[in-house]
Short mmCIF file of the C-alpha atoms (twelve columns), coordinates in Angstrom:
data_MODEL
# 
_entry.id   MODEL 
# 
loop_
_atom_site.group_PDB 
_atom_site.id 
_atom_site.type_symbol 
_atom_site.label_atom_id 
_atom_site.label_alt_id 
_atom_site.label_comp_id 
_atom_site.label_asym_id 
_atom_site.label_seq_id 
_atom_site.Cartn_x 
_atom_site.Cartn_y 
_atom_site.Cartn_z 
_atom_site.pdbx_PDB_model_num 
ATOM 1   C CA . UNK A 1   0.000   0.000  0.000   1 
ATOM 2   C CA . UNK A 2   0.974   3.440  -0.679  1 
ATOM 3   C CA . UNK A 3   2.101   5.854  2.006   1 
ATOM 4   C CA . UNK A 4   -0.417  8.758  0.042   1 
ATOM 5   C CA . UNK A 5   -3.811  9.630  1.978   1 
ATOM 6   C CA . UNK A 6   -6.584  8.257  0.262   1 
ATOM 7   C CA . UNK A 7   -9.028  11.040 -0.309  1 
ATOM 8   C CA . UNK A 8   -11.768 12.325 -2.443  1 
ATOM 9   C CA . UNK A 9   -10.338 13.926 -5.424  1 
ATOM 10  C CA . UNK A 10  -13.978 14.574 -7.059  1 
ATOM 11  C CA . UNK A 11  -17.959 14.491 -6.575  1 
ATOM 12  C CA . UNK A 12  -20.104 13.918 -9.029  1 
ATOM 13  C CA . UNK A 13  -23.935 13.173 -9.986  1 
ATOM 14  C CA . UNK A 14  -25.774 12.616 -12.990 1 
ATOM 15  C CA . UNK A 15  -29.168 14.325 -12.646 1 
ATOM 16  C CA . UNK A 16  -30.117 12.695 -15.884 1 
ATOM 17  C CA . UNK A 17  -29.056 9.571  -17.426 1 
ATOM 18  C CA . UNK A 18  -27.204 9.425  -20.510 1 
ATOM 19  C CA . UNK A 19  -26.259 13.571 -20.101 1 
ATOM 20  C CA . UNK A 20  -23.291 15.125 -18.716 1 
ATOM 21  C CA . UNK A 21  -22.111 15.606 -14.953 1 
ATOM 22  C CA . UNK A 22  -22.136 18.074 -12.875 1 
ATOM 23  C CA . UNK A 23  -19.342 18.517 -9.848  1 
ATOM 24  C CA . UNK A 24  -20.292 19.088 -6.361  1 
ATOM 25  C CA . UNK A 25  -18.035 20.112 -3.611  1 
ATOM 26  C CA . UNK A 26  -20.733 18.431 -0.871  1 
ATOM 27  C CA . UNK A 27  -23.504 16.663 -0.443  1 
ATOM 28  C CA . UNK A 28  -25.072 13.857 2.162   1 
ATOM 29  C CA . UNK A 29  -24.883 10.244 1.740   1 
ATOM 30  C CA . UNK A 30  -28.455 8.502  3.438   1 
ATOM 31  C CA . UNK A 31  -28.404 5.132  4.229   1 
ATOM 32  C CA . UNK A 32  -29.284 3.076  1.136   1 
ATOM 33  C CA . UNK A 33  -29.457 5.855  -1.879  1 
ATOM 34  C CA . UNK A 34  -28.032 7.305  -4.552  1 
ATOM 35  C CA . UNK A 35  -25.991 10.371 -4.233  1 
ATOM 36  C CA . UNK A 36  -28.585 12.715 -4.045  1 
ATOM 37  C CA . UNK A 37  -30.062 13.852 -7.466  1 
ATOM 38  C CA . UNK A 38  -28.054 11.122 -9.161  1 
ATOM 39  C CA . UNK A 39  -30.250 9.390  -12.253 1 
ATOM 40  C CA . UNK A 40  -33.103 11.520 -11.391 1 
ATOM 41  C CA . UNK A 41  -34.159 11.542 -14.925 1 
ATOM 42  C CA . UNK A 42  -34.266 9.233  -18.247 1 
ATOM 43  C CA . UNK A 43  -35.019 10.016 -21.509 1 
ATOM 44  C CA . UNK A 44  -37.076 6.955  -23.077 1 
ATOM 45  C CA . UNK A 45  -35.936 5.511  -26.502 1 
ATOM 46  C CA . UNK A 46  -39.102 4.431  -27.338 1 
ATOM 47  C CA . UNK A 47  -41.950 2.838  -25.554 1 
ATOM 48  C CA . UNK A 48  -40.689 0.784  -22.265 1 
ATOM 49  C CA . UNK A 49  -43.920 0.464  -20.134 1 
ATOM 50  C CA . UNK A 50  -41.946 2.639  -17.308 1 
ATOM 51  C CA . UNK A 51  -44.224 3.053  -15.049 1 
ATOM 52  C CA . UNK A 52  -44.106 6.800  -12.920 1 
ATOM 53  C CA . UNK A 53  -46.677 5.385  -10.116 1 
ATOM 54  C CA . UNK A 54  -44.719 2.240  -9.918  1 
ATOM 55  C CA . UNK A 55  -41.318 2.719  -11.164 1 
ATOM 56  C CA . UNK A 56  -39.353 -0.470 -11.439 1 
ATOM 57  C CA . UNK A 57  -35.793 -1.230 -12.756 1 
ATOM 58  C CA . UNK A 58  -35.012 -1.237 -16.806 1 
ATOM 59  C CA . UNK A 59  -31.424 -1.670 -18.664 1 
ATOM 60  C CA . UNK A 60  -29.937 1.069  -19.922 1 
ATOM 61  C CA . UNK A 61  -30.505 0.125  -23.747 1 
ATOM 62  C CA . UNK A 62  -34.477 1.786  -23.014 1 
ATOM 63  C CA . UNK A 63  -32.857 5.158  -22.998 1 
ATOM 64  C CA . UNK A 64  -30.750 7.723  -24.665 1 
ATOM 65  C CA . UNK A 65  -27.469 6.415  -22.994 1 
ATOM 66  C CA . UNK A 66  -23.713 7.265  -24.393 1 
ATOM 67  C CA . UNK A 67  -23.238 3.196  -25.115 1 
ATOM 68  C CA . UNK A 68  -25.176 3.841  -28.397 1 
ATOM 69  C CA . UNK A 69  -25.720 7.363  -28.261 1 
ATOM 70  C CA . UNK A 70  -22.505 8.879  -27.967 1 
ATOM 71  C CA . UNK A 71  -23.578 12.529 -29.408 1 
ATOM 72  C CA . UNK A 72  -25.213 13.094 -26.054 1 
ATOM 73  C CA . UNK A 73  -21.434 13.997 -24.652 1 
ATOM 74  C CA . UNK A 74  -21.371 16.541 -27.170 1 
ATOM 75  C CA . UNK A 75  -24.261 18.366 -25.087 1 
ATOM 76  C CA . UNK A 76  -23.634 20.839 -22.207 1 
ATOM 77  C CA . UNK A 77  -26.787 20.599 -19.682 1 
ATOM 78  C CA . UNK A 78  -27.362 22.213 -16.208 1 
ATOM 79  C CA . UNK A 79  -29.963 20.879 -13.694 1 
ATOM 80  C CA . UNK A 80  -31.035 23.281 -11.044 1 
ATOM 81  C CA . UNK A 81  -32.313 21.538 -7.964  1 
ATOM 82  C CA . UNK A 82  -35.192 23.778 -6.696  1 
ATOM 83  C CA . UNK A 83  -36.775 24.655 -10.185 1 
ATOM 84  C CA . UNK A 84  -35.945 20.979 -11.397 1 
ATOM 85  C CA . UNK A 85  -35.169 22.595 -14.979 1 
ATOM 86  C CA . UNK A 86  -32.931 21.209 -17.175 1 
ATOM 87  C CA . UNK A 87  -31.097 23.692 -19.597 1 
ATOM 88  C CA . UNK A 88  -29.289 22.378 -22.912 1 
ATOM 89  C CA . UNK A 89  -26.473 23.782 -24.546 1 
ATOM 90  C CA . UNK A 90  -25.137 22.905 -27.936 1 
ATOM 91  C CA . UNK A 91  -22.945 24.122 -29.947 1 
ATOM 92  C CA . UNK A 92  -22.137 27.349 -27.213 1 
ATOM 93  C CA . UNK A 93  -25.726 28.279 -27.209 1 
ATOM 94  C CA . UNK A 94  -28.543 27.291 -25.076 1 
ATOM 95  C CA . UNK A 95  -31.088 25.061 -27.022 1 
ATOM 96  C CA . UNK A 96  -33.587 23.648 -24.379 1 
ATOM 97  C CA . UNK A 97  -34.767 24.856 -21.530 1 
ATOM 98  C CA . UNK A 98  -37.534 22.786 -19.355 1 
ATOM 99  C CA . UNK A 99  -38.826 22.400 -15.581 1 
ATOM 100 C CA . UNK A 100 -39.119 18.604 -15.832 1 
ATOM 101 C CA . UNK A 101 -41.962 18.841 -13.354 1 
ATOM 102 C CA . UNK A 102 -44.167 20.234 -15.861 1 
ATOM 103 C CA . UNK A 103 -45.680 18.628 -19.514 1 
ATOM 104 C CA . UNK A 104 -44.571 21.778 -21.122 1 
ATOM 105 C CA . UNK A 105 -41.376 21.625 -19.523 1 
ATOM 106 C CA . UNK A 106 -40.553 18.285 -20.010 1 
ATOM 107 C CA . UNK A 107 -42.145 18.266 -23.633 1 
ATOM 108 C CA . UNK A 108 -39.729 21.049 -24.327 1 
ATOM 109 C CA . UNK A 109 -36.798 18.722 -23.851 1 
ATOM 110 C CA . UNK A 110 -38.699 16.064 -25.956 1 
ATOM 111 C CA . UNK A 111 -38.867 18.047 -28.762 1 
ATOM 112 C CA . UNK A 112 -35.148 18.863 -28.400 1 
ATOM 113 C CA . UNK A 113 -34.235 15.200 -28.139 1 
ATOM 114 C CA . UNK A 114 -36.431 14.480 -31.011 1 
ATOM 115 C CA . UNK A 115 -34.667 16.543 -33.034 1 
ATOM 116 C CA . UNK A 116 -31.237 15.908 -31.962 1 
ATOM 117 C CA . UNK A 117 -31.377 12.020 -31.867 1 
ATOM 118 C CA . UNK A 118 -33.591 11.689 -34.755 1 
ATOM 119 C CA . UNK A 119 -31.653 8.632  -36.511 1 
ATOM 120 C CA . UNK A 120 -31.234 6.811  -33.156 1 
ATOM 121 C CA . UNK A 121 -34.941 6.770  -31.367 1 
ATOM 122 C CA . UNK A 122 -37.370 3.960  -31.742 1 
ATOM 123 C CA . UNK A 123 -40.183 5.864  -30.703 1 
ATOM 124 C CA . UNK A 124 -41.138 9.542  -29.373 1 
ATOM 125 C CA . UNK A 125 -38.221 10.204 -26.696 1 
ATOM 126 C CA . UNK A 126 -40.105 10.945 -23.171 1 
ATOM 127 C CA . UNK A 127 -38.578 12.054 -20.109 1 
ATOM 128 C CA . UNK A 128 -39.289 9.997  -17.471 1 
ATOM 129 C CA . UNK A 129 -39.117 9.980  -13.467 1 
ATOM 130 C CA . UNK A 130 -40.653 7.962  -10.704 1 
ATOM 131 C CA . UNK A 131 -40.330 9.289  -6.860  1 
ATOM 132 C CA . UNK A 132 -37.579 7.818  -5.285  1 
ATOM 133 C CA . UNK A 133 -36.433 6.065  -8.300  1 
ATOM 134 C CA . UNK A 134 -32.598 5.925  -9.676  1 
ATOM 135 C CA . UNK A 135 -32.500 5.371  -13.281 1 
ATOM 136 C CA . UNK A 136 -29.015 3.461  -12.636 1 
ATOM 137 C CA . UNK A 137 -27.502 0.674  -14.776 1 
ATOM 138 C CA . UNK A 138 -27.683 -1.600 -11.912 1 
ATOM 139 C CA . UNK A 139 -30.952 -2.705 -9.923  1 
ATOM 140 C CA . UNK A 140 -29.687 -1.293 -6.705  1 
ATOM 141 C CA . UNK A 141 -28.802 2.232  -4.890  1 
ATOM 142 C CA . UNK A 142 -25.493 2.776  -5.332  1 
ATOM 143 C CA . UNK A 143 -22.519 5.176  -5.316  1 
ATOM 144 C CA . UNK A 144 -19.973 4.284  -7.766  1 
ATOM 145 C CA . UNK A 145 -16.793 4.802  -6.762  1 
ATOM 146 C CA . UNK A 146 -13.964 5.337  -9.683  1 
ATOM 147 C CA . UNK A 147 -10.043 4.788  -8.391  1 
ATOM 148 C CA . UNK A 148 -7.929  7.634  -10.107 1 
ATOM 149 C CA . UNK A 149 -4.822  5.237  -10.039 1 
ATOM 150 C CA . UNK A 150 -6.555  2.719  -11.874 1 
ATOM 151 C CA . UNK A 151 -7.836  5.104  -14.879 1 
ATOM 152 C CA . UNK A 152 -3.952  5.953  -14.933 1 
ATOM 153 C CA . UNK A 153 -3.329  2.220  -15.306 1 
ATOM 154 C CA . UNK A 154 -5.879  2.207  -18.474 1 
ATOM 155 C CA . UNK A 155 -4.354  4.971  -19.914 1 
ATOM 156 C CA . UNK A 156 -0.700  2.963  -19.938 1 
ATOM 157 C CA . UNK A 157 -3.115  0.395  -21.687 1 
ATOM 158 C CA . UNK A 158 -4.467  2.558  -24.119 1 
ATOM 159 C CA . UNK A 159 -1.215  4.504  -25.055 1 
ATOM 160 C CA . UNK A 160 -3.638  7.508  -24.730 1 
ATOM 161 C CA . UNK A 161 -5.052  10.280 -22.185 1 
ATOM 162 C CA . UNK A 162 -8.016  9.088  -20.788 1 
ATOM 163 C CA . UNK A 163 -10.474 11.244 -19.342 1 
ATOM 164 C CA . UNK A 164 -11.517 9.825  -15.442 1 
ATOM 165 C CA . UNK A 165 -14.944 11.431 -17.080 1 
ATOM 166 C CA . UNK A 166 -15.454 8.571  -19.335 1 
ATOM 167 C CA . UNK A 167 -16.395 6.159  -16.359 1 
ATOM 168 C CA . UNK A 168 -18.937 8.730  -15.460 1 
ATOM 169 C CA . UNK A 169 -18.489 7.821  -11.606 1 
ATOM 170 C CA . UNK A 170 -19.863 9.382  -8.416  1 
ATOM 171 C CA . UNK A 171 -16.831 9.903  -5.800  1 
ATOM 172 C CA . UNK A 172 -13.277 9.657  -7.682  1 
ATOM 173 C CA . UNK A 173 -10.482 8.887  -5.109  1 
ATOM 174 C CA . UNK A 174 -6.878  8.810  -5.018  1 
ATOM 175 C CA . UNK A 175 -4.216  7.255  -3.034  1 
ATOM 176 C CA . UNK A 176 -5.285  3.758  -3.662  1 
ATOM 177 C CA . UNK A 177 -2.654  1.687  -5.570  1 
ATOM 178 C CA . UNK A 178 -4.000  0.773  -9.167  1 
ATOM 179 C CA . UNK A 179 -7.011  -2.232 -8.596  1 
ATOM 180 C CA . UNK A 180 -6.974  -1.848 -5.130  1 
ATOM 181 C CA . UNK A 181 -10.686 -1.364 -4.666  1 
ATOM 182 C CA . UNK A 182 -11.230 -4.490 -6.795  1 
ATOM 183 C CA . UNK A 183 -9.668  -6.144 -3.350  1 
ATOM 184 C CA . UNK A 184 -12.733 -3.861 -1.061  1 
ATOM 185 C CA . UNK A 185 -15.193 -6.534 -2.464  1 
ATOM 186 C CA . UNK A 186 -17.488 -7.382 0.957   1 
ATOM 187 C CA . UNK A 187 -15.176 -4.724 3.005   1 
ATOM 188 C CA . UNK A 188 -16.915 -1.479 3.970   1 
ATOM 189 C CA . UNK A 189 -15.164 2.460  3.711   1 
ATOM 190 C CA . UNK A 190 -15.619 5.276  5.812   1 
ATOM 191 C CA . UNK A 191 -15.689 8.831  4.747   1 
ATOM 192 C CA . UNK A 192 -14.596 11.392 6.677   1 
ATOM 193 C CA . UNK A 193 -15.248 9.398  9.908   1 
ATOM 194 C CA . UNK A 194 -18.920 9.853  9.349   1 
ATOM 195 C CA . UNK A 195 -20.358 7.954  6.249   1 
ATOM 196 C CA . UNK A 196 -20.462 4.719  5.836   1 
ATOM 197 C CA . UNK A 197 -20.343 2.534  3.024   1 
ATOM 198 C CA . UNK A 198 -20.222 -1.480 1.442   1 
ATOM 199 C CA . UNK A 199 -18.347 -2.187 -1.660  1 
ATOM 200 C CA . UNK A 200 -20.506 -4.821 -3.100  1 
ATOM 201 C CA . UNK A 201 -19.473 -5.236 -6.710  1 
ATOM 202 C CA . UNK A 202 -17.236 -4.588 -9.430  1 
ATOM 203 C CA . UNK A 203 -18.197 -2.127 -12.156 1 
ATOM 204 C CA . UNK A 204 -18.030 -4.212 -15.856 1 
ATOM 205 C CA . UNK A 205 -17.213 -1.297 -18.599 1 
ATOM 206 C CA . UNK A 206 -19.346 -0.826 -22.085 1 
ATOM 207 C CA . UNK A 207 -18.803 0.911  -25.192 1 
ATOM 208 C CA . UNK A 208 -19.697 4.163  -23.206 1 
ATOM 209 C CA . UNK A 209 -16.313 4.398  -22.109 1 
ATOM 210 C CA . UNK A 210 -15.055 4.747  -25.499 1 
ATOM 211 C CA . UNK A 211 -16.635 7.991  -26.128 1 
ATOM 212 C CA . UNK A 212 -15.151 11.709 -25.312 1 
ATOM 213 C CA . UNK A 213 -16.758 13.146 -22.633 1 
ATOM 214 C CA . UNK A 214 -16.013 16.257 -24.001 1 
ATOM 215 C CA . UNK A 215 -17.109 16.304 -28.036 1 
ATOM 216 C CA . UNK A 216 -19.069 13.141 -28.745 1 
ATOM 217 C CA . UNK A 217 -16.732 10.772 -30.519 1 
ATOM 218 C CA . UNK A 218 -15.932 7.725  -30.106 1 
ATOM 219 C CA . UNK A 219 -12.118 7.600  -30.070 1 
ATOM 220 C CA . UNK A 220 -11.052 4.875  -27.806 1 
ATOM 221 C CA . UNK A 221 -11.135 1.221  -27.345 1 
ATOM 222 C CA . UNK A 222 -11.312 0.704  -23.180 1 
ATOM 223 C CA . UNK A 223 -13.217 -2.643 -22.635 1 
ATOM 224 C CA . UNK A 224 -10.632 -3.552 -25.302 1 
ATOM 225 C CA . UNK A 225 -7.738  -2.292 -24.020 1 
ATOM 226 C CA . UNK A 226 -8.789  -3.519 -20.632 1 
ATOM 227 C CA . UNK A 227 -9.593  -6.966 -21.426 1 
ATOM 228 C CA . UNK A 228 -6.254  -7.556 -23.743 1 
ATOM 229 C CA . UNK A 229 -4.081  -6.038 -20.757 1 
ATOM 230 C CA . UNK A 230 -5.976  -7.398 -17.275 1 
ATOM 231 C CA . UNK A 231 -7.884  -9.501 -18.560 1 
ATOM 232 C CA . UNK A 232 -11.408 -8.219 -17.276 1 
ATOM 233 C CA . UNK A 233 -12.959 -5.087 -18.392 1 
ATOM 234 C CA . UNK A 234 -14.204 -3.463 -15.674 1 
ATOM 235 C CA . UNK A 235 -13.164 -0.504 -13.766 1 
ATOM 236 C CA . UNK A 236 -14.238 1.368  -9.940  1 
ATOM 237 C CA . UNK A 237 -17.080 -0.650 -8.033  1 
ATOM 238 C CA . UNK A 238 -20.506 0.276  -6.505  1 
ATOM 239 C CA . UNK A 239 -20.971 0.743  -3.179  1 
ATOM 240 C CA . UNK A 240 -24.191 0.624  -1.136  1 
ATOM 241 C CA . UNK A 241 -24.474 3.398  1.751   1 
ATOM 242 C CA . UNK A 242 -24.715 1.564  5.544   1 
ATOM 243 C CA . UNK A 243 -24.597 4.669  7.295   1 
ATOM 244 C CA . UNK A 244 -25.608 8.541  6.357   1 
ATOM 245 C CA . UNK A 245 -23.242 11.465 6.884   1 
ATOM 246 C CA . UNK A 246 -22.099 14.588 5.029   1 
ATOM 247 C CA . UNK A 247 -19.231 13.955 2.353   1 
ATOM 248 C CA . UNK A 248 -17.087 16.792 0.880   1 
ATOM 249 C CA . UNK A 249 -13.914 17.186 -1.400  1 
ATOM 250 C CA . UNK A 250 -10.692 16.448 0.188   1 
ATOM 251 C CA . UNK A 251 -12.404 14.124 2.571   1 
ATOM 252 C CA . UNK A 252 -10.484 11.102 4.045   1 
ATOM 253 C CA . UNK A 253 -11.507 7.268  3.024   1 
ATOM 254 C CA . UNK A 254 -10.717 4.521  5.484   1 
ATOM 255 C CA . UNK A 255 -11.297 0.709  5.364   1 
ATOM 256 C CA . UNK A 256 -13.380 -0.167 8.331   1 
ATOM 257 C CA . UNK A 257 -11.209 -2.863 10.186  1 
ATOM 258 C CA . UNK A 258 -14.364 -4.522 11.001  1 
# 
């Protein structure tokens, strides 16, 4: 093990799946959920019987997602918590603007995506949201959890920058050796002395990962590169929260002894 503090290098949340991040400084973990905020949102690829009043896991192939649709990285967005609008920016210049709350809101960012993914939908793209619902690419509430060392061991593999962006993570951390929190399986981290939580499984990597985070393209080969050089293709794990507290930038991780 290194002799480097392992700390929180970067927070992150997705407020709608598929679109880009945005950075937080803080925010509170709670006991079982998502960061908060984090996959609020979808945007359907076509009919997928989501159900608001009931909402229920799906794979990420119902929505606009950067695995097929990588011109979604191209996209600047905003989400603003207490007006729950969503504002688009393409090309430099704002082209959406919607409270997702509302039909004209939301049907404002419909007729965006309509327009914008109009050779890749197989049906009317709808934004969707159920209360309390992540629209994660696993069943469960979790917090992934990216290891900065290990993205520097991919980029060895690659022969190329990679952007930590690509893996499109939750807490970034660095200090760890490369793989290390591959060996966290079952063990549980503490943040900050306060928050609590389980690293219950690794995180297998798509064709998502080969796209820019920055301009849309798809420029990369990382499952590839992965697989070829480690011989697995995954990279960072998900990590279920055990016990709520406040997390911030620069914060210390632990491994719980027991």
């Amino acid at each position: 093990m290194t002799s480097e503090p392992v700390t929180i290098r970067a927070i992150y949340r997705y407020p709608v799946k598929g679109l880009s991040p945005q950075p937080l400084e803080r925010t509170r973990l709670s006991i079982g959920q998502t960061i908060p905020a984090d996959r609020l949102y979808a945007i359907e690829n076509g009919p997928c019987g989501f159900d608001p009043a009931a909402p229920v896991y799906f794979p990420k192939q119902r929505f606009l997602m950067l695995m097929r649709n990588e011109r979604l990285a191209s996209l600047g967005t905003h989400y603003d918590d207490p007006s729950h609008t969503l504002v688009i920016h393409a090309k430099g210049r704002e082209a959406a603007r919607g409270d997702l709350r509302t039909p004209k809101g939301r049907a404002a960012i419909e007729t965006f995506f309509a327009a914008f993914c109009a050779n890749e939908l197989r049906g009317p793209p709808r934004v969707l949201y159920g209360a309390g619902h992540s629209f994660s690419d696993v069943a469960r509430k979790v917090i992934s959890i990216i290891n900065l060392a290990s993205v520097a061991a991919t980029e060895d593999a690659v022969g190329a920058p990679v952007n930590p962006l690509r893996f499109r993570g939750n807490l970034y951390v660095t200090g760890w050796p490369a793989w290390h929190e591959f060996d966290l399986i079952g063990r549980t981290i503490v943040i900050d002395d306060k928050a609590r939580l389980q690293v219950v499984k690794r995180i297998q990597r798509c064709a998502a990962t080969d796209v820019d985070p920055d301009i849309g393209i798809r420029d990369l080969s990382i499952p590839r590169a992965l697989m070829d050089n480690f011989g697995h293709t995954d990279c960072g794990v998900y990590a279920e929260v055990t016990a709520a507290g406040d997390i911030a930038v620069g914060n210390g991780v632990n491994v719980a002894i027991s």
